[in-house]
C-alpha positions as CSV (number, residue, x, y, z in Angstrom):
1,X,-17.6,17.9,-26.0
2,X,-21.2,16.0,-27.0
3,X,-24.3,18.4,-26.6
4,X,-27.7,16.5,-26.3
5,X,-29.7,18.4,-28.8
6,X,-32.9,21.0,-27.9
7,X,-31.5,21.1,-24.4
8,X,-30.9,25.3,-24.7
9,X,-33.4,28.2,-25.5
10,X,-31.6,30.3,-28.2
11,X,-30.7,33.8,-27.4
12,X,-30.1,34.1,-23.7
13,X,-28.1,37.1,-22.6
14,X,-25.2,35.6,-20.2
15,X,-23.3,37.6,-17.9
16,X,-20.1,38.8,-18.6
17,X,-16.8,37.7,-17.7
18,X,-13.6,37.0,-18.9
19,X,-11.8,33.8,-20.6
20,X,-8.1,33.4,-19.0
21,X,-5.7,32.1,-22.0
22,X,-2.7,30.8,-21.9
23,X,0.7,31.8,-22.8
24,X,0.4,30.9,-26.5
25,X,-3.4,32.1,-27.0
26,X,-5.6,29.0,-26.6
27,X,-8.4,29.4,-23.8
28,X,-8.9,27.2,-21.2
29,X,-11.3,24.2,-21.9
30,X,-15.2,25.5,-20.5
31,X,-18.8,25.1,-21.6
32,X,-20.8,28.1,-20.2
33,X,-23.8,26.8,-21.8
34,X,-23.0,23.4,-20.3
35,X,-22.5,25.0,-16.7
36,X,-26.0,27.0,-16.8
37,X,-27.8,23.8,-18.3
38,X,-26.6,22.2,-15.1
39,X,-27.7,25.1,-12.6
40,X,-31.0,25.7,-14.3
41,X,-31.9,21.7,-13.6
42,X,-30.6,21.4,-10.5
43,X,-33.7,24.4,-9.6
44,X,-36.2,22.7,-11.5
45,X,-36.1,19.0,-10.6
46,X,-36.5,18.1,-7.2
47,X,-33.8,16.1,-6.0
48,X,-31.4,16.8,-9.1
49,X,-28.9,18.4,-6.5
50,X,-28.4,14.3,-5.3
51,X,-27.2,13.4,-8.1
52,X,-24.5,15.8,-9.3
53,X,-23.3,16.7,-5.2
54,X,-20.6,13.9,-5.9
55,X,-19.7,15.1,-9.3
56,X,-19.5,18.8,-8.9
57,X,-17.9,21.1,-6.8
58,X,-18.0,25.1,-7.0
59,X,-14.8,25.2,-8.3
60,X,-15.7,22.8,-11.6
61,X,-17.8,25.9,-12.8
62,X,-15.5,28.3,-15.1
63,X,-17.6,31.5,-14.6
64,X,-17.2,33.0,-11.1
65,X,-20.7,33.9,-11.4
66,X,-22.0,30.1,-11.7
67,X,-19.5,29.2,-8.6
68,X,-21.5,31.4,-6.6
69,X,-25.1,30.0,-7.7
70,X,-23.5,26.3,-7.3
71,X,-22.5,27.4,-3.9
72,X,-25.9,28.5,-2.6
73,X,-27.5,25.6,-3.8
74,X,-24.6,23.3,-2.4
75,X,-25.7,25.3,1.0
76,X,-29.6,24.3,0.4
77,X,-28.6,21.1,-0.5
78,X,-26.3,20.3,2.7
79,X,-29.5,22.0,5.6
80,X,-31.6,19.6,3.3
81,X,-33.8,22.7,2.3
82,X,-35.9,22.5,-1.1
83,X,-33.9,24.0,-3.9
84,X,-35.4,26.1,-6.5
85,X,-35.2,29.5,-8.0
86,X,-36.6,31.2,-5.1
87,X,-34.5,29.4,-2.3
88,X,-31.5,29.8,-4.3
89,X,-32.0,33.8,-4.6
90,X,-32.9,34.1,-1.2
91,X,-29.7,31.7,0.2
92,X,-27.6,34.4,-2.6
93,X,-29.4,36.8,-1.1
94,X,-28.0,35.7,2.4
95,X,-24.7,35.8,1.3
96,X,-24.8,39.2,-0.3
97,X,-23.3,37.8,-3.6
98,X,-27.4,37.9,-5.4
99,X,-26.5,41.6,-7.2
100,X,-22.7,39.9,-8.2
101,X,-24.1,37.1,-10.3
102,X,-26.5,39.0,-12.1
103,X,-29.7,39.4,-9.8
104,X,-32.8,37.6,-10.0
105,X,-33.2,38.2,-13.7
106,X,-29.8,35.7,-14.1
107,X,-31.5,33.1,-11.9
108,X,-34.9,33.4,-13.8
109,X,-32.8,33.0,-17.2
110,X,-31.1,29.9,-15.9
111,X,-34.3,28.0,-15.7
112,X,-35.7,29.0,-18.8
113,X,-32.8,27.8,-20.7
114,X,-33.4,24.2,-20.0
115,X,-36.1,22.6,-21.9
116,X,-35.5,18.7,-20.4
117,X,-33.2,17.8,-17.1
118,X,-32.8,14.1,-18.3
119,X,-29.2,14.2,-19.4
120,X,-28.4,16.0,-16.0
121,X,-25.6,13.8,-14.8
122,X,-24.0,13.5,-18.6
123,X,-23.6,17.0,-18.7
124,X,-22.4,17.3,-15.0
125,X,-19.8,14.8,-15.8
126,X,-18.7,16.9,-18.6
127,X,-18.1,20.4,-16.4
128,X,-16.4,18.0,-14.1
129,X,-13.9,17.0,-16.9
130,X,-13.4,20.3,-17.8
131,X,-12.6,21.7,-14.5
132,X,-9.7,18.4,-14.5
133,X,-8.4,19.3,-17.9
134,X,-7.8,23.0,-16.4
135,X,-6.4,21.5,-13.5
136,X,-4.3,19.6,-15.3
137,X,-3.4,22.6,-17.2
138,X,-2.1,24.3,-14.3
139,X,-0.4,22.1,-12.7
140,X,1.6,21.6,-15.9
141,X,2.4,24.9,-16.4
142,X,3.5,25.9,-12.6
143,X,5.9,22.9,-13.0
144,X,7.2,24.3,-16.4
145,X,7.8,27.4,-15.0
146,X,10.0,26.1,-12.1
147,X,12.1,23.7,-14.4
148,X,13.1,26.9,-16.6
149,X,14.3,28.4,-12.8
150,X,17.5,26.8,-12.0
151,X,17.6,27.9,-8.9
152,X,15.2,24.9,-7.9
153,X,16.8,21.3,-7.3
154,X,14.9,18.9,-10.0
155,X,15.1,16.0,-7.7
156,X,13.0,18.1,-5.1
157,X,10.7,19.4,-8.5
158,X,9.7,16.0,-9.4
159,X,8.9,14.8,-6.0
160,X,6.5,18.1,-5.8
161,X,5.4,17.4,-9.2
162,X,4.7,13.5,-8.1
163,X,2.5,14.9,-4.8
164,X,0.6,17.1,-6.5
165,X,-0.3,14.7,-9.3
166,X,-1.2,12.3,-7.0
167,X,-3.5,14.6,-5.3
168,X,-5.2,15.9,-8.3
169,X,-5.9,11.8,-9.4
170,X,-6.9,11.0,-5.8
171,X,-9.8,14.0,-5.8
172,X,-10.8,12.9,-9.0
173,X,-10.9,8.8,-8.3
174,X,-14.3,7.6,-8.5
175,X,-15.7,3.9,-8.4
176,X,-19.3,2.9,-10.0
177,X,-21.5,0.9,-7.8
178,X,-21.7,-3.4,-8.8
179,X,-24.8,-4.9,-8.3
180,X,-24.0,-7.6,-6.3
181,X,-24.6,-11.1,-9.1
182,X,-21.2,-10.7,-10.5
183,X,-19.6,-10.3,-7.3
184,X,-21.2,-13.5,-6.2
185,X,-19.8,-15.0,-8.8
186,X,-16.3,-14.1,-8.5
187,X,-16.3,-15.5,-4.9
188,X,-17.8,-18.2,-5.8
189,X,-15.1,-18.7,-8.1
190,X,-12.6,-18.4,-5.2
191,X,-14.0,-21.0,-3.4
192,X,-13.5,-23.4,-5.9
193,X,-10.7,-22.6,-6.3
194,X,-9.5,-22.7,-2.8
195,X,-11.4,-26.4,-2.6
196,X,-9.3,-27.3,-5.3
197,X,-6.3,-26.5,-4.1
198,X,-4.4,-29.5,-1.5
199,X,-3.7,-26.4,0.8
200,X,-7.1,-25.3,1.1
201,X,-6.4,-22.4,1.2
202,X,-7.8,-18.9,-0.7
203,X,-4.9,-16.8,-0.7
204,X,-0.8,-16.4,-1.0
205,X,0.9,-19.6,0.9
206,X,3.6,-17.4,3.3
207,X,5.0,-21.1,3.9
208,X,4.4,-21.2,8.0
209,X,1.7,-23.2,8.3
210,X,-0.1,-22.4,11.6
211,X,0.3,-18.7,10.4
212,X,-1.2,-20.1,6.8
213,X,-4.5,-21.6,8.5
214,X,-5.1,-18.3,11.0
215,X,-5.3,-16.3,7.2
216,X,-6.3,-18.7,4.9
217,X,-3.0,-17.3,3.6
218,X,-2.8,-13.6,3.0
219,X,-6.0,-12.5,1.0
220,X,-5.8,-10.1,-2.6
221,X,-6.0,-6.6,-1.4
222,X,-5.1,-6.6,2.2
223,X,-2.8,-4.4,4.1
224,X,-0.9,-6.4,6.3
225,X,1.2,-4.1,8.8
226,X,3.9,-6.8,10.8
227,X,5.3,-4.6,13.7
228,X,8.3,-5.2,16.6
229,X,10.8,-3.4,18.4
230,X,14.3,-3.0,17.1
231,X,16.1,-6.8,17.1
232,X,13.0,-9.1,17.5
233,X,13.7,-10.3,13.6
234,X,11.2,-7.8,11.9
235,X,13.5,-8.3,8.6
236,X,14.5,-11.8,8.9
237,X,11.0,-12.7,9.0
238,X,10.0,-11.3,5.8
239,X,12.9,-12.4,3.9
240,X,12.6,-16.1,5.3
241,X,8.8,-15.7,4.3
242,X,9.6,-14.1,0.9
243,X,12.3,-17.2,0.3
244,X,9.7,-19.6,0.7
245,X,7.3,-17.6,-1.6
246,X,9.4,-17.3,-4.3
247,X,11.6,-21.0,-3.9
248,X,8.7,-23.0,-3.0
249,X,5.9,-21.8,-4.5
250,X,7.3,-19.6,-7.4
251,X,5.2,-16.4,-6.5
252,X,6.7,-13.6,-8.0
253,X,7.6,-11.3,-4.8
254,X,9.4,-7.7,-4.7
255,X,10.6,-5.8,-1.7
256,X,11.4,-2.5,-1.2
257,X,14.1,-2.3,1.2
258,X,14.2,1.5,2.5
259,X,17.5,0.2,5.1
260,X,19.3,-2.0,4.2
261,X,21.1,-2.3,0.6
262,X,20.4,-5.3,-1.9
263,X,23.4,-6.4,-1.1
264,X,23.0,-6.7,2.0
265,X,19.4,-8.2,1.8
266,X,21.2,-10.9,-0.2
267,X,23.9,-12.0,1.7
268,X,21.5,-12.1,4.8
269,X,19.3,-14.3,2.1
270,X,22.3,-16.8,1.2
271,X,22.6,-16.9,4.9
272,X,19.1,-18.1,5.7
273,X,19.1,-20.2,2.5
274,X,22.5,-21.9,3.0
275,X,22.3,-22.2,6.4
276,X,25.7,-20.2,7.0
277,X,26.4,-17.8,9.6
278,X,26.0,-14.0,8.3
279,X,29.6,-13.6,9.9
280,X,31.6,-16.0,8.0
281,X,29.7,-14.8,4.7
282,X,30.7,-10.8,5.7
283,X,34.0,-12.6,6.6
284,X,34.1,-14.6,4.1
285,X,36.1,-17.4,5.9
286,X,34.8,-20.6,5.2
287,X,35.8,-23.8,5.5
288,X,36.3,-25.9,2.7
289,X,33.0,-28.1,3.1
290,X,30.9,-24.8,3.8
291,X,32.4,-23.2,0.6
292,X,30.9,-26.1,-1.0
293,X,27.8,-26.1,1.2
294,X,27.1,-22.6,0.0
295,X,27.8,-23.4,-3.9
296,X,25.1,-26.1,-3.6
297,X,22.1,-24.2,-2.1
298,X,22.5,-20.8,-3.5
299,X,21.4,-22.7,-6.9
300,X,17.5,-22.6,-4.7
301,X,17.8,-19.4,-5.1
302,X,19.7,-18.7,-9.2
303,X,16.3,-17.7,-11.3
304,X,13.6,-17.2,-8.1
305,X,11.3,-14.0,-8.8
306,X,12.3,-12.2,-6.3
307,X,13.2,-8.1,-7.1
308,X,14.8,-6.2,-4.7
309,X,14.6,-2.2,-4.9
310,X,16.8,-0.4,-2.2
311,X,15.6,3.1,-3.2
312,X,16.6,5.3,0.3
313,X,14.0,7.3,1.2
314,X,11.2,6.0,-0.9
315,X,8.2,8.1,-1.6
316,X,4.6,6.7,-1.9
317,X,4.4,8.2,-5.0
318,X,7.4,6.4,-6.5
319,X,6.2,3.3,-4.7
320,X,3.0,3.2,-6.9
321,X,5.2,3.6,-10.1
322,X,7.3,1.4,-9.7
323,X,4.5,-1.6,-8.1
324,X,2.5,-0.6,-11.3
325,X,5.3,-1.6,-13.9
326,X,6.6,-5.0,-11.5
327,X,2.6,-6.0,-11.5
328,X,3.0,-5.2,-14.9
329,X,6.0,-6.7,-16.0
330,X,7.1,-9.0,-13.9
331,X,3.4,-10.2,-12.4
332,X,4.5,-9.5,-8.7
333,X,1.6,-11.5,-6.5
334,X,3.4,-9.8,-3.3
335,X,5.3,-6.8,-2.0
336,X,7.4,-5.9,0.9
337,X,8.0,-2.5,2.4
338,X,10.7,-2.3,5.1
339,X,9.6,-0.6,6.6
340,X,7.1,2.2,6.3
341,X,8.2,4.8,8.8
342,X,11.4,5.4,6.7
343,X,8.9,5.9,4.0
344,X,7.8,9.8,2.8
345,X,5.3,11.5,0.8
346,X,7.6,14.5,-0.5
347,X,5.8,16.8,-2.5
348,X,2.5,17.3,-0.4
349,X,2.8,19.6,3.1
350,X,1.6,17.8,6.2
351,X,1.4,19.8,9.9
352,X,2.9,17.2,11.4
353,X,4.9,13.9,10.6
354,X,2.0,11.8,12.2
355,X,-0.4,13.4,9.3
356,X,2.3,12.1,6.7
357,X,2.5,8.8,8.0
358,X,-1.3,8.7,7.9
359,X,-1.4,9.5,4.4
360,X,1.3,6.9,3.5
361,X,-0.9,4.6,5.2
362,X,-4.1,4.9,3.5
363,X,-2.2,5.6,0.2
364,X,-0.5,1.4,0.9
365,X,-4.3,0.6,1.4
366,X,-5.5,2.1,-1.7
367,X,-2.5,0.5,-3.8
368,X,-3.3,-2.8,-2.5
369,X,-6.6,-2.7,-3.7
370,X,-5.9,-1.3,-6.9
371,X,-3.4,-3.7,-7.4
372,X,-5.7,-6.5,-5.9
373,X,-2.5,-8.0,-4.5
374,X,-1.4,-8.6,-0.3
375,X,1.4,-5.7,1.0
376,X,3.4,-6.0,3.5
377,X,4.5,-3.0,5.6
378,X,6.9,-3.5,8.5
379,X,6.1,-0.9,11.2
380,X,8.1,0.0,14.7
381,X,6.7,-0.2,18.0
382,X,6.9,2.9,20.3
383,X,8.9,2.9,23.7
384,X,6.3,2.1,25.7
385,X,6.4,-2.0,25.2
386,X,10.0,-1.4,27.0
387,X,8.4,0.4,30.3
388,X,5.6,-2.6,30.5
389,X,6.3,-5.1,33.1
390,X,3.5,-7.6,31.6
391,X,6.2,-9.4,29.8
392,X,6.9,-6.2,27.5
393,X,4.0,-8.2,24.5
394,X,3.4,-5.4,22.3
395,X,-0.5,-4.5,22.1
396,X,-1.9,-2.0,19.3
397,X,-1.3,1.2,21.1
398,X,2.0,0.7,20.6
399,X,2.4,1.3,16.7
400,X,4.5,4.3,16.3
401,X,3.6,7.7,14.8
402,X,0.1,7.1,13.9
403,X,-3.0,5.3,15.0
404,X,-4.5,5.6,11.3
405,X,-2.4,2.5,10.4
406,X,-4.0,0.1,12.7
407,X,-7.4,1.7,11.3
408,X,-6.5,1.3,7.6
409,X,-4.7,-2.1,7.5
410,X,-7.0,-5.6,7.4
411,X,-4.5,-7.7,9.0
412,X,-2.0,-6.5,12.4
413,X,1.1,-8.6,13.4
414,X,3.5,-8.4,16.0
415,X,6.9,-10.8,16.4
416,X,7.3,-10.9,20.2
417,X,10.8,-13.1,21.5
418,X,10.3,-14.0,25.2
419,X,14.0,-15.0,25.4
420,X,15.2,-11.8,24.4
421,X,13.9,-9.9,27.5
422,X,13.4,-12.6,30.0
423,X,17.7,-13.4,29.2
424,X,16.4,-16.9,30.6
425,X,15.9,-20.6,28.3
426,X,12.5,-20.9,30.7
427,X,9.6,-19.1,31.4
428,X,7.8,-18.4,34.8
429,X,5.8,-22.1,34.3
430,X,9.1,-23.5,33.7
431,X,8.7,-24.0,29.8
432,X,11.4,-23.6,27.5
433,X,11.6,-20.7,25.3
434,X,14.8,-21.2,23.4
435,X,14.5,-20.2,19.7
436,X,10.7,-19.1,21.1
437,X,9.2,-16.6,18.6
438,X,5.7,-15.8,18.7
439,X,3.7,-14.4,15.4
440,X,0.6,-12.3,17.0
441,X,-2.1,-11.7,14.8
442,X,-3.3,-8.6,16.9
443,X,-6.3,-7.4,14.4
444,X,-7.7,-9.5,11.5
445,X,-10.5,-7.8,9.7
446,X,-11.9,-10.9,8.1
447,X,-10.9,-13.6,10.5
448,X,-10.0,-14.7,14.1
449,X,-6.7,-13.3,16.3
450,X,-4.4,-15.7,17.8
451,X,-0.9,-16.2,18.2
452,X,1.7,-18.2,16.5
453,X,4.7,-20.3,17.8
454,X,7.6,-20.0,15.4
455,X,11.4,-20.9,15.9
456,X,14.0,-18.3,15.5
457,X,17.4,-19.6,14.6
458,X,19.1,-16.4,15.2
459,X,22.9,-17.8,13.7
460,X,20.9,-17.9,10.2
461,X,18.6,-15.4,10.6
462,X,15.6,-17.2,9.6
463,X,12.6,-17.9,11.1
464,X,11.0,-21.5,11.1
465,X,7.8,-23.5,11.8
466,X,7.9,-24.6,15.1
467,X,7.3,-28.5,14.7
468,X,9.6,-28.6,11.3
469,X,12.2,-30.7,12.6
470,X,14.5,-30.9,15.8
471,X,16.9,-27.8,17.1
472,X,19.3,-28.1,14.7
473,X,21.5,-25.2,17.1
474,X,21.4,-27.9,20.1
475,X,22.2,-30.8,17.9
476,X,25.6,-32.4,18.5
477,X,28.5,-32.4,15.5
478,X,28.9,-36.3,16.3
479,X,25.0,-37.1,15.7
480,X,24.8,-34.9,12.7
481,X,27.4,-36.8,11.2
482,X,26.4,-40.1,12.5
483,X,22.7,-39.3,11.3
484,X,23.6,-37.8,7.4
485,X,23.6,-40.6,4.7
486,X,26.2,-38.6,3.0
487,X,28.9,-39.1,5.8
488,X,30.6,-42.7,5.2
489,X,33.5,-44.5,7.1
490,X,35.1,-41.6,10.0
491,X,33.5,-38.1,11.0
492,X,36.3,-36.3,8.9
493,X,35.7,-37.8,5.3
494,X,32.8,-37.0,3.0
495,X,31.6,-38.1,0.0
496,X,28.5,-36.9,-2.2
497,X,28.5,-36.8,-5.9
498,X,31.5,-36.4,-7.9
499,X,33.3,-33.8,-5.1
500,X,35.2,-35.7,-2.2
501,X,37.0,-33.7,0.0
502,X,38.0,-34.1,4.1
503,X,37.5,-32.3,7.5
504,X,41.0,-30.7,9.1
505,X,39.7,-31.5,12.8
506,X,40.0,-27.5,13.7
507,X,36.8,-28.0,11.1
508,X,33.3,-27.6,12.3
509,X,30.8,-28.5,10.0
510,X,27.9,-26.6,9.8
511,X,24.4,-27.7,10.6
512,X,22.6,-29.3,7.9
């Protein structure tokens, strides 16, 4: 590693101490004259220790010795006490460790070794990479020497391997302070660009469009946490939002479905798209005109970017991998988790499962940012909206298993269906509710909370801005068919194109 030269006295006695190799002879990467270079500064200038404390820890020091002395002056440092060569004696002192290191006459050395302090936080940075390279070295080794035991599972290996690589790149992760001109000048950027644009709006279209003016569309970077108890449409919301992402707007979206298979996800897709009923599609029992009906509108969705990854059990640490190469490959503007308690971060111990989910929370946070693209994480809801009386709305309190993900995620969401629990088409003030689904924005870090009236046509499985359209579920057969262009002469004959082909009357045909 680079030396600045003059920096170190020739001749200084060091303590001494010995050099761990490893199993084929090479030493493990240090810079003792690096480490006391460091020490002796930090006890000459005043204030040095503020500009290494976020650098250095004890442990980046090689020599056990120099831990020691890094220690005491990390003490000084933390009761804001002056730090020299006296204080740092007297704190070693304290902590009976002053004979270990080499007494006074070690600490006196230190200072006279360094002639200049000016490339203090160069040579800081250097120990620092050190310490990471013999990290590094470890960590690979103690995974070598379980892969040559075959008594270890290798799928449970590389998820421990994952966790603790993920930990030792999370320690290490540190950003630079901007000054603030360029900033200004990337959002200035975005507000051309969002002036530009017929929407108005700054980020991702979702394709509701009350839901679209509440966010300004979901924002680069955000964590957006949409939460509900079991059967309020949790899944059919994000696939009807992810099929108007990537059919109407061609935004590249991926989802990570942790329960349900692809399979699945697609038929329930076709279903929404198609306007079928998900039992005739598992049933396959179609009439003629829907057969052709389904042939028609599943082209929408031949060649849309969406990717589907039904990994069970997903780990956060195979969830950045894999995000990484779609970013990479595929330019994914949007991802889907469904849904993050099913997630797990195998590899790294936890004392409880609350402290997991924590972690798989801030870790969604962190790879939204360093993606600098929205995430979407479905969440449950606790019990506890089932025992209120208040018309059983969720409220915050009621995410499940950990309050760290209403702290780490920019934008909360709950889907809340009044006719599900009331079992009536009205509400107490008499209005009617059928289809009713309301979208509440519950936290929004960079804008207002409000709710959102959406319709939920529950036969498709697809969610719906409220004032598209009529009710096509309450719509008669006769004034569909009366209505459609594409019906001529009588109700059971239809024409369109270069297909013809007739209604048996035991045919209903399906809503259009």
């Amino acid at each position: 590693m680079p030396q600045a030269e003059g920096t170190y006295r020739q001749g200084s006695k060091r303590p001494a101490y010995t050099q761990a190799a490893d199993p084929v002879g090479r030493i493990q990467p240090r810079d003792q004259e690096l480490e006391q270079a460091v020490l002796g500064a930090l006890m000459l200038e005043k204030d040095a220790y503020t500009t290494v404390c976020d650098i250095l820890k004890p442990e980046s020091f090689y020599d056990p010795n120099n831990q020691r002395i890094y220690e005491a002056i990390q003490a000084l440092g933390a009761a804001q006490r002056p730090i020299d060569m006296l204080t740092v004696a007297e704190q070693l002192r304290l902590d009976g460790t002053l004979a270990q290191v080499g007494g006074m006459a070690y600490i006196s050395e230190l200072t006279m070794m360094v002639t200049s302090s000016a490339h203090l936080e160069y040579h800081a940075r250097i120990v620092a990479q050190k310490y990471l390279a013999r990290e590094l070295i470890s960590f690979a080794s103690a995974i070598e020497a379980k892969a040559f035991d075959e008594s270890n599972d290798v799928d449970d290996l590389l998820q421990e391997a994952e966790g603790r690589l993920f930990e030792i790149s999370q320690r290490n992760v540190k950003k630079d302070v901007t000054q603030i001109d360029p900033v200004i000048g990337q959002a200035i950027e975005q507000i051309q660009a969002a002036a530009n644009r017929e929407s108005g709006l700054s980020g991702l279209e979702s394709g509701y469009h009350d839901l679209d003016k509440l966010t300004s569309g979901w924002q680069n970077s955000d964590l957006i946490i949409i939460a509900a108890r079991p059967a309020m449409g949790k899944t059919a919301f994000v696939l009807s939002m992810a099929k108007n992402m990537a059919v109407e707007y061609n935004t590249p979206v991926a989802i990570f479905s942790l329960e349900m298979s692809n399979l699945q996800l697609v038929n329930r897709l076709i279903s929404n798209t198609c306007e079928l009923e998900g039992e005739k599609i598992k049933s396959g029992r179609l009439s003629q005109i829907e057969w052709d009906q389904l042939m028609s509108r599943i082209k929408h969705l031949n060649g849309a970017p969406l990717y589907i990854d039904d990994t069970p059990s997903l780990s956060i640490f195979e969830l950045r991998t894999k995000a990484r190469r779609l970013v990479r490959e595929h330019q994914v503007k949007f991802i889907i988790i469904d849904y993050l308690q099913l997630m797990n971060a195998s590899g790294m111990k936890f004392g409880s499962r609350e402290q997991e989910v924590s972690m798989i929370s801030r870790s969604l946070k962190q790879l939204a940012k360093e993606l600098n693209i929205p995430i979407v994480a479905l969440s449950q809801l606790n019990r506890a909206v089932e025992s209120r009386t208040d018309g059983k709305r969720p409220q915050l309190s009621d995410l499940r298993e950990s309050g760290a993900i209403e702290q780490d995620a920019d934008i909360v969401c709950f889907i809340h269906r009044p006719e599900y629990y009331l079992h009536s088409d009205q509400d107490a003030s008499g209005n009617d509710i059928r289809g009713l689904a309301e979208f509440i924005v519950a936290k929004h870090r960079s804008g207002k909370v409000d709710d959102v009236k959406m319709r939920f046509r529950s036969k498709f499985a697809r969610f719906e801005n409220w004032n598209d359209g009529v009710d096509m579920e309450s719509t008669t057969v006769q004034s569909r068919l009366n209505s459609d262009d594409a019906f001529a002469g009588t109700p059971t004959a239809f024409s369109g194109g270069t297909a013809a082909f007739s209604l048996s009357p035991d045919d209903t045909p399906p809503p259009f």
